[in-house]
C-alpha positions in Angstrom: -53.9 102.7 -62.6 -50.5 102.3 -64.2 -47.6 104.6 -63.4 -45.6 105.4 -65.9 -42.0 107.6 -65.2 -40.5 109.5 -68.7 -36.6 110.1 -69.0 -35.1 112.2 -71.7 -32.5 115.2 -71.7 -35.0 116.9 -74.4 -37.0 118.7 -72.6 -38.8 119.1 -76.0 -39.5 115.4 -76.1 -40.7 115.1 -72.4 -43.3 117.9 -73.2 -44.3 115.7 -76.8 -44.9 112.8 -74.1 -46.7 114.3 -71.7 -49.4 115.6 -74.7 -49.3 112.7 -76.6 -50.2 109.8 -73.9 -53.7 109.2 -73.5 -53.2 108.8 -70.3 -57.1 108.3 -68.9 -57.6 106.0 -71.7 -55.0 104.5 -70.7 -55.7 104.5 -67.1 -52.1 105.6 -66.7 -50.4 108.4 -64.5 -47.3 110.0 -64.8 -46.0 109.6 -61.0 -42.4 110.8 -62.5 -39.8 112.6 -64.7 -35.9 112.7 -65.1 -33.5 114.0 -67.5 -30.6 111.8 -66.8 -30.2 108.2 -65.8 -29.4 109.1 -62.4 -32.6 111.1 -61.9 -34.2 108.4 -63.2 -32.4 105.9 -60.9 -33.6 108.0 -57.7 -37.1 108.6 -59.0 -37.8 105.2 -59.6 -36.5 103.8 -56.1 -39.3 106.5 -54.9 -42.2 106.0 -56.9 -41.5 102.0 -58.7 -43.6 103.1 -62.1 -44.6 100.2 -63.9 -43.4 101.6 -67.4 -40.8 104.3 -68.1 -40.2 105.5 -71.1 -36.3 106.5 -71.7 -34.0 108.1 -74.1 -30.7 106.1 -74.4 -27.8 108.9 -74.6 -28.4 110.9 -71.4 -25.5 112.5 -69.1 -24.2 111.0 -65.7 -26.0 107.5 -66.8 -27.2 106.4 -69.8 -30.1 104.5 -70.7 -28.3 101.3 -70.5 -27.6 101.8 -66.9 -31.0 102.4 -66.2 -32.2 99.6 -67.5 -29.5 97.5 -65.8 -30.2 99.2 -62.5 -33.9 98.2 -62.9 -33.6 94.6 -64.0 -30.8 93.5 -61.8 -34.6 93.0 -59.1 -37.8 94.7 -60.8 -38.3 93.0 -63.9 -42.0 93.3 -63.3 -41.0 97.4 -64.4 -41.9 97.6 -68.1 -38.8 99.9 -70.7 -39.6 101.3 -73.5 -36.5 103.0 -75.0 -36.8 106.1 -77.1 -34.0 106.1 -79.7 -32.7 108.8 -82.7 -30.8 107.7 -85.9 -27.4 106.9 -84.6 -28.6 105.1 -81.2 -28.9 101.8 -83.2 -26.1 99.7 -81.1 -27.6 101.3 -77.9 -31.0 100.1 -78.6 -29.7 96.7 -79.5 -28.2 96.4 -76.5 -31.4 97.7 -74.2 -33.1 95.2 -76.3 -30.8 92.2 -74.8 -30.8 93.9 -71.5 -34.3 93.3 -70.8 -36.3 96.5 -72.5 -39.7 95.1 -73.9 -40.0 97.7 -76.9 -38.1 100.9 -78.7 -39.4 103.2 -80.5 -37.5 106.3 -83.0 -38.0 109.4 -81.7 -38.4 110.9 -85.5 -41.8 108.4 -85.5 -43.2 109.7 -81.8 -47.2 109.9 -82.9 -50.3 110.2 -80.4 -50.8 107.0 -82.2 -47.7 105.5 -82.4 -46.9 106.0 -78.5 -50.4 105.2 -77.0 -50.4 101.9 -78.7 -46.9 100.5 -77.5 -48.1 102.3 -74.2 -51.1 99.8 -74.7 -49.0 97.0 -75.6 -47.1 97.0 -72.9 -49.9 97.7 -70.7 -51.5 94.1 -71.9 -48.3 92.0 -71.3 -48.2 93.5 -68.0 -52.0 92.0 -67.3 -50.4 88.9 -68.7 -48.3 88.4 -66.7 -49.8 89.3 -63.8 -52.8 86.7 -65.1 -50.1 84.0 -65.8 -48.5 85.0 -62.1 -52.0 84.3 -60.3 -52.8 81.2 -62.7 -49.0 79.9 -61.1 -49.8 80.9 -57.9 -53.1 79.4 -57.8 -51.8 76.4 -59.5 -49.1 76.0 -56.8 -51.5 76.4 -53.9 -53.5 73.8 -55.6 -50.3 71.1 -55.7 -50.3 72.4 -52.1 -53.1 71.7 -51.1 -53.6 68.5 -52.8 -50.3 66.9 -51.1 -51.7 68.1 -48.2 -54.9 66.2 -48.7 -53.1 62.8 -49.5 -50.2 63.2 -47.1 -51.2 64.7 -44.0 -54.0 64.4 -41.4 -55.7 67.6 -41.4 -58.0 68.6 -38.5 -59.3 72.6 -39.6 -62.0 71.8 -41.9 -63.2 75.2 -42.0 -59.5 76.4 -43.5 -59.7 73.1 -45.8 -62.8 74.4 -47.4 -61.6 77.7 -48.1 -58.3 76.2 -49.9 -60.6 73.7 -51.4 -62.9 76.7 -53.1 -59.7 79.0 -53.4 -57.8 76.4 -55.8 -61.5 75.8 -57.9 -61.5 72.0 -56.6 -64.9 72.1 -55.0 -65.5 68.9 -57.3 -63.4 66.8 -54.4 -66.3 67.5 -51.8 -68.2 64.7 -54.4 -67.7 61.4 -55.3 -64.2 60.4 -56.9 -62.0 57.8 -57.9 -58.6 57.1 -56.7 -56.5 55.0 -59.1 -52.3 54.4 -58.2 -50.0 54.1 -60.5 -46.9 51.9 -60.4 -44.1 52.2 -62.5 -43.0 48.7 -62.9 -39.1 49.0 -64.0 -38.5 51.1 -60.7 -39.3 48.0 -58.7 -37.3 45.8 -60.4 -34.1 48.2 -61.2 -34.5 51.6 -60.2 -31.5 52.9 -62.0 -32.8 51.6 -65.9 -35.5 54.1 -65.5 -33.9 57.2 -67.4 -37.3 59.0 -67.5 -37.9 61.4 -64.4 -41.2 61.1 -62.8 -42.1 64.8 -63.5 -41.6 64.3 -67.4 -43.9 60.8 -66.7 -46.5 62.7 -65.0 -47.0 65.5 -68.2 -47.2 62.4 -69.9 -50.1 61.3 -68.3 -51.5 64.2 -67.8 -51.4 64.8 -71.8 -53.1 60.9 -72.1 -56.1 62.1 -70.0 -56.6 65.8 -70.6 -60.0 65.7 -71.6 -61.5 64.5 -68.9 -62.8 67.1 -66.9 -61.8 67.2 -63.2 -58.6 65.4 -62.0 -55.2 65.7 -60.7 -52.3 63.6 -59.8 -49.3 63.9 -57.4 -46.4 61.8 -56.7 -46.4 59.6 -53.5 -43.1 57.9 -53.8 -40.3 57.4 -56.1 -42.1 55.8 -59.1 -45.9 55.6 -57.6 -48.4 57.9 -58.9 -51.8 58.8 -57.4 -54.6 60.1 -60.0 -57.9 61.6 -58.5 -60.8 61.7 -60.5 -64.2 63.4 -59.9 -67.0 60.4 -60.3 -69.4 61.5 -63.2 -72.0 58.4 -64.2 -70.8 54.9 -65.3 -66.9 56.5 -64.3 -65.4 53.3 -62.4 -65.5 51.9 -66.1 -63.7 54.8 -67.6 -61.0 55.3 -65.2 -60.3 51.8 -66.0 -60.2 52.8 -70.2 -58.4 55.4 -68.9 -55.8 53.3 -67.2 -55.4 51.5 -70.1 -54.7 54.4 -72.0 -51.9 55.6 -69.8 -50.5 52.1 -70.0 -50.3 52.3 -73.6 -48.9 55.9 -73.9 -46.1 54.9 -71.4 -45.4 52.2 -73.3 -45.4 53.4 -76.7 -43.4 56.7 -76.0 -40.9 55.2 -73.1 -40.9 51.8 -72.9 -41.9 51.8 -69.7 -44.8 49.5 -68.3 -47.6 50.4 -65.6 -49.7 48.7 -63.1 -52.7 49.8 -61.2 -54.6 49.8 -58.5 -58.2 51.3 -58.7 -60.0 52.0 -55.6 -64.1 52.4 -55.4 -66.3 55.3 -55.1 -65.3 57.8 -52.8 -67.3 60.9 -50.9 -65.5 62.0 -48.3 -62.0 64.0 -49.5 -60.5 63.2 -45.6 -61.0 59.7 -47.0 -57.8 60.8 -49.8 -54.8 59.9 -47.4 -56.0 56.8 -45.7 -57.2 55.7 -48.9 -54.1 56.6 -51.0 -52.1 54.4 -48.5 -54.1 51.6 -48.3 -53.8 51.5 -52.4 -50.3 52.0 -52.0 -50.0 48.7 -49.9 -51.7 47.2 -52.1 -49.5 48.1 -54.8 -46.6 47.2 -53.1 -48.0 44.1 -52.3 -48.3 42.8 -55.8 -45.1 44.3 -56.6 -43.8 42.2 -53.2 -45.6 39.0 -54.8 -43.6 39.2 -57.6 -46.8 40.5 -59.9 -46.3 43.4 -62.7 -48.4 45.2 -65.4 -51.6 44.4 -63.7 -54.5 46.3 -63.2 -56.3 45.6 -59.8 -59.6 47.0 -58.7 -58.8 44.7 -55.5 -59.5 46.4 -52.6 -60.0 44.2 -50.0 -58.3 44.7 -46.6 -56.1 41.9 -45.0 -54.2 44.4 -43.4 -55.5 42.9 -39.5 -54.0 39.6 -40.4 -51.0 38.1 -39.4 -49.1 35.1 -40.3 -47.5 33.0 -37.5 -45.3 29.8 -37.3 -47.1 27.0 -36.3 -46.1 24.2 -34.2 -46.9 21.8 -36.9 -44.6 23.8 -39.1 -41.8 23.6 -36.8 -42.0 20.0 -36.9 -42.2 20.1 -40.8 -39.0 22.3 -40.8 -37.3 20.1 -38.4 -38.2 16.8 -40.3 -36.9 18.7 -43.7 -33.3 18.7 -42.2 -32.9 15.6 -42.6 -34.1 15.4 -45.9 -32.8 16.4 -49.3 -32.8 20.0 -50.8 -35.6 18.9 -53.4 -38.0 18.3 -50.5 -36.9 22.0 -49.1 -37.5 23.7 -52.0 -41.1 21.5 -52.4 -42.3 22.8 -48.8 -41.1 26.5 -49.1 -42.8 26.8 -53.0 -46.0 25.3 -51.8 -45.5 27.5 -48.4 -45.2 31.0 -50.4 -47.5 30.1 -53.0 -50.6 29.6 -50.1 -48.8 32.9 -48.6 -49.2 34.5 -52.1 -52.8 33.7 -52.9 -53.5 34.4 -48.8 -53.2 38.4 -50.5 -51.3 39.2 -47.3 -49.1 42.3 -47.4 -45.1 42.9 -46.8 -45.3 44.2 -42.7 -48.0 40.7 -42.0 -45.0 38.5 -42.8 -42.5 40.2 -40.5 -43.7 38.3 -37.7 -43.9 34.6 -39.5 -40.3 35.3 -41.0 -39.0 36.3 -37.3 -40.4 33.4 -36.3 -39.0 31.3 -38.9 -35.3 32.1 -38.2 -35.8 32.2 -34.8 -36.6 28.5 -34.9 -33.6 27.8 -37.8 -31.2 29.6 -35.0 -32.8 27.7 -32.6 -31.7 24.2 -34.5 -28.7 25.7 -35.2 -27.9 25.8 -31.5 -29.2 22.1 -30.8 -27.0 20.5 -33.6 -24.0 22.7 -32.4 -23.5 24.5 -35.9 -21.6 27.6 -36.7 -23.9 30.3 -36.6 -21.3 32.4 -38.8 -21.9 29.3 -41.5 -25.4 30.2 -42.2 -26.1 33.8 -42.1 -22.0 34.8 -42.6 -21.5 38.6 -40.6 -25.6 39.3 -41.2 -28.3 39.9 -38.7 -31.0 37.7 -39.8 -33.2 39.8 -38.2 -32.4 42.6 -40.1 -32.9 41.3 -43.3 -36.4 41.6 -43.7 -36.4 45.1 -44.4 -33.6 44.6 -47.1 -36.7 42.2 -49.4 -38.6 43.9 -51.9 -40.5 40.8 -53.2 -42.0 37.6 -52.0 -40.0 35.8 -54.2 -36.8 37.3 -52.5 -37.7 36.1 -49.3 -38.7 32.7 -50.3 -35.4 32.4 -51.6 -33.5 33.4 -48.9 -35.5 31.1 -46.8 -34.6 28.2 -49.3 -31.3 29.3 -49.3 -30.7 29.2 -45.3 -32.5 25.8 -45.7 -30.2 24.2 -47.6 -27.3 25.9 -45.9 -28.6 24.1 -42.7 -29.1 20.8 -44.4 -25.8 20.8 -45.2 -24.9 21.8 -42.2 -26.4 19.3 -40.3 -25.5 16.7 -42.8 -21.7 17.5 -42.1 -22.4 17.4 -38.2 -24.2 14.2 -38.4 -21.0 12.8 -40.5 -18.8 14.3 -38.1 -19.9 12.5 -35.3 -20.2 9.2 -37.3 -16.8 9.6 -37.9 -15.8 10.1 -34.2 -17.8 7.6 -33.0 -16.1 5.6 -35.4 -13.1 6.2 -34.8 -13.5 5.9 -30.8 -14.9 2.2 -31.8 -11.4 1.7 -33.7 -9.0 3.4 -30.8 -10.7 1.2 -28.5 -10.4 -2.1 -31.0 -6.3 -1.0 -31.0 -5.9 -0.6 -27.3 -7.7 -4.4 -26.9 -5.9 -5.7 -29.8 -2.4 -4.6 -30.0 -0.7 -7.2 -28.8 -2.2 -8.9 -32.3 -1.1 -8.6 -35.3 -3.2 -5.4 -37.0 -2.5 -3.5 -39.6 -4.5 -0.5 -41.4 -6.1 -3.2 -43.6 -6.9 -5.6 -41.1 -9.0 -2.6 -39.1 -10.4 -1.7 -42.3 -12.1 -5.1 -43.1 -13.2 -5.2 -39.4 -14.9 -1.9 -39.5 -16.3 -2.6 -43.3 -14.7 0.7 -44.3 -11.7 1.4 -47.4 -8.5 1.8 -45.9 -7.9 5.2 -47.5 -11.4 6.3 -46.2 -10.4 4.8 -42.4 -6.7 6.8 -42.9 -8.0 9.9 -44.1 -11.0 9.9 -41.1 -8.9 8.6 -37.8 -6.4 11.6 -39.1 -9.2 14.5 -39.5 -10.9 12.8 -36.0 -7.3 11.9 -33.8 -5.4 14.6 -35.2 -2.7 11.4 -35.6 -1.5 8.6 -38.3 -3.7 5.6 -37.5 -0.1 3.7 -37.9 1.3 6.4 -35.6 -1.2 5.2 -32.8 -0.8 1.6 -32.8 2.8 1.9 -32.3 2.0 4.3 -29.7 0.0 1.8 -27.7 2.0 -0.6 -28.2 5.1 1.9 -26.8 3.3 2.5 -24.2 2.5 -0.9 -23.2 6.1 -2.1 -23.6 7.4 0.7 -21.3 5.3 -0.6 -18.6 6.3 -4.2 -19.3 9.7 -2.9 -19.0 9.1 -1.1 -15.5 8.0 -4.9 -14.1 11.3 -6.0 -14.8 10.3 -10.1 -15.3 10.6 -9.5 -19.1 13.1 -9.8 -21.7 13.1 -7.1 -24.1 13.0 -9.9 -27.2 9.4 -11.1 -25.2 8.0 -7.8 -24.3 8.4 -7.2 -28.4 6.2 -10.3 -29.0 4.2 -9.6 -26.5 3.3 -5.5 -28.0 2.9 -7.1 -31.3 6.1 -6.6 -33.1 8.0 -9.5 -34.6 10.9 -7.7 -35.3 13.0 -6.9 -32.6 15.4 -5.0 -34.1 11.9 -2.8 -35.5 11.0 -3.1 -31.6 14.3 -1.6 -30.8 14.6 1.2 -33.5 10.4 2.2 -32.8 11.2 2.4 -28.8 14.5 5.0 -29.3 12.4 7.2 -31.9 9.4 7.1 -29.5 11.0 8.2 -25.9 14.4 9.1 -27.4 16.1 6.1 -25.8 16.7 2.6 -26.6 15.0 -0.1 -24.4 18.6 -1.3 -22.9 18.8 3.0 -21.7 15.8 3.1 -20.6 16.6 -0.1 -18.1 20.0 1.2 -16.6 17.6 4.7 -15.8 15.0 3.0 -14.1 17.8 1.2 -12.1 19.7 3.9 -11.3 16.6 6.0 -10.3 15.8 2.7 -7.9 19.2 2.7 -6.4 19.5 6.5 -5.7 15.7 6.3 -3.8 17.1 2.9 -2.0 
């Protein structure tokens, strides 16, 4: 029964109401009356009619406030203002202030009030209609990311929901088909379309078919259930293609698929879901897009392990060029591709991978810091989103360690080389060399054997030789059974007064000081 409160300051109109409402016919009651807004105000806090009628211009509070009172937090009360000739700017505004209806008090009929009474009366079942469709529909979107995202245990309570939300269909066969939205894999932030506005889109594609819903499962991937009915594998696949078309026409905006088998058991929705998830992800991860897969097969137990012979290829690939890298690592990921391995089975062959590079890396005595920079290796896996990603940063941290190990090897070329030339000077300085001469000796250019006994020594290769030679005369100087002209011939150096200039600039003496020190040191210990 509805309850309907009347407010007016005419008594006269209050008793013209109460008469004219049909109020069994209606299945109303009057559970109130008030002649001013306040009355009103109170009563309503007491009995919460579902319509009141009301005059406008009343004392203490008007019409307006009433209606301001009630809609400020029960809009689901229904107002119907009663208005004379010159209330025209007060219905207006009880009109904008939520009232559903006004009628002029000069037209108050039995007729005229019982059917905006009955008016009312039906948007009220309306709404309340449109209130338990919403609330039913949100239990259903409830319930059905419950079923795709959660392990649920109370069947009995899962078959009430079930029945409650009308999908008693799911206790049959269906079809699971996920939906990829291929942009958001490639570059999430060009997708300008949200995946709310996506999914009406869909759901407008396939509305005609009878039982099916869909949910989100992740930022662009959408999962569509579908009851089974006949030849239906077949015409989830049409209807794939549909929504592949739609998307496309209306948003730009390409699809892929991946379609599982029948399905009877609805605790079968989240493991299922997931594993077509994967599998999405997967072909995503290969580098695949727009495709439409009914591939379910599970791979998920394998995983993909270094091999020794691998390590051996990896290490003989060092030493080659980068062509031969990228030849192995291409034919590598293209058998890891077509193996239909997924993203997590890799984690333990890529950790495997570095491991070993780090492992050369420490052999060859490289610079860690020169191949990976300030990044983990190890935490990079998670960072890859295709296979083609982390085929490349293998390639990459190939190359890097060809070079790498193609510096160190010239590096200690060029020291060993230059330890063969400091040992040719200290045997040979007494000769006459030159930069030239050592050049031709070692079959290297002289701006090559300059340029590499510099970056090795850390000193002029001229710089050295008169250093040995310094050295040598200093001694031949301590004997004392030398001249100074013969220990100059006898260093290399035809030049005395050279011999005599290089001596003072190497020790800070000339030879003739350095003679009265060592004899004056030799008389003060005598």
């Amino acid at each position: 029964m509805y309850k309907i409160m009347l407010v007016d300051d005419d008594p006269i109109v209050l008793v013209q109401l109460k008469k004219s409402i049909q109020w069994e016919k209606l299945n109303c009651e009057m559970v109130a009356e008030a002649s001013d807004g306040k009355q009103a105000i109170d009563a309503f806090n007491t009995y919460k009619p579902d319509i009141i009628l009301t005059d406008i211009s009343m004392p203490r509070a008007n019409g307006i406030d009433l209606i301001n009172y009630i809609n400020n937090g029960f809009k689901e009360t229904k107002i119907i203002v009663l208005s004379a000739y010159d209330d025209f700017e007060y219905v207006r505004n009880s009109l904008k202030n939520g009232a559903v209806d006004y009628l002029l008090k000069y037209q108050i009929t039995e007729n005229s009030i019982n059917d905006i009474i009955e008016k009312t009366i039906w948007q009220i079942n309306t709404e309340h209609k449109d209130k338990d469709e919403f609330s039913i529909s949100k239990e259903r979107e409830h319930l059905i990311y419950d079923l795709v995202t959660k392990e649920l245990t109370d069947t009995d309570y899962l078959e009430e929901r079930i029945h409650k939300t009308a999908l008693d269909w799911v206790k049959g066969e269906f079809i699971l088909a996920v939906c990829g939205i291929d942009l958001y894999f490639e570059d999430p932030s060009k997708v300008s379309i949200d995946d709310t506005t996506i999914r009406m889109l869909i759901d407008e594609t396939i509305k005609y078919y009878h039982n099916f819903f869909l949910v989100s499962l992740d930022k662009g991937i959408i999962l569509l259930v579908f009851q089974a009915k006949g030849n239906s594998a077949d015409e989830v696949i049409d209807l794939a293609k549909q929504i592949r078309t739609m998307l496309k026409r209306f948003c730009n905006l390409d699809l892929s698929f991946v379609i599982s088998d029948f399905l009877s058991d609805y605790r079968m929705l989240k493991p299922k879901s997931d594993h077509l998830k994967r599998l999405l992800l997967q072909e995503y991860f290969k580098g695949n897009k727009n495709f439409l897969s009914q591939n379910t097969a599970n791979t998920e137990k394998y995983i993909l392990r270094l091999t020794p012979e691998q390590e051996q290829q990896i290490t003989e690939l060092i030493f080659l060029g980068p062509d031969d890298i990228k030849d192995y690592i291409s034919r590598l990921f293209a058998d890891i591709k077509s193996s239909g391995i997924m993203k997590h089975q890799l984690q333990v062959f890529y950790v495997e991978y570095i491991s070993f590079i780090i492992k050369k890396v420490n052999e060859y005595q490289l610079d860690n810091t020169l191949l990976f920079a300030e990044t983990n290796p190890y935490d990079m896996f998670d960072q890859f989103n295709t296979l083609e990603e982390i085929e490349h940063s293998l390639t990459e941290t190939m190359f890097t360690l060809q070079r790498l190990a193609k510096e160190r090897r010239q590096a200690l070329k060029q020291i060993s080389l230059c330890k063969n030339i400091s040992d040719y000077i200290r045997e040979n300085y007494q000769h006459k060399i030159s930069l030239q001469s050592i050049a031709e000796n070692f079959a290297v250019s002289p701006s090559y054997l300059s340029r590499t006994f510099k970056k090795t020594q850390g000193v002029n290769i001229i710089n050295f030789i008169n250093q040995i030679r310094m050295e040598h005369a200093k001694e031949k100087i301590l004997q004392g059974n030398t001249s100074l002209q013969e220990i100059a011939l006898d260093v290399g150096i035809q030049n005395y007064n050279y011999f005599y200039l290089l001596f003072k600039e190497t020790y800070g003496f000339t030879p003739s000081e350095y003679i009265r020190i060592v004899e004056q040191n030799n008389e003060n210990i005598g």
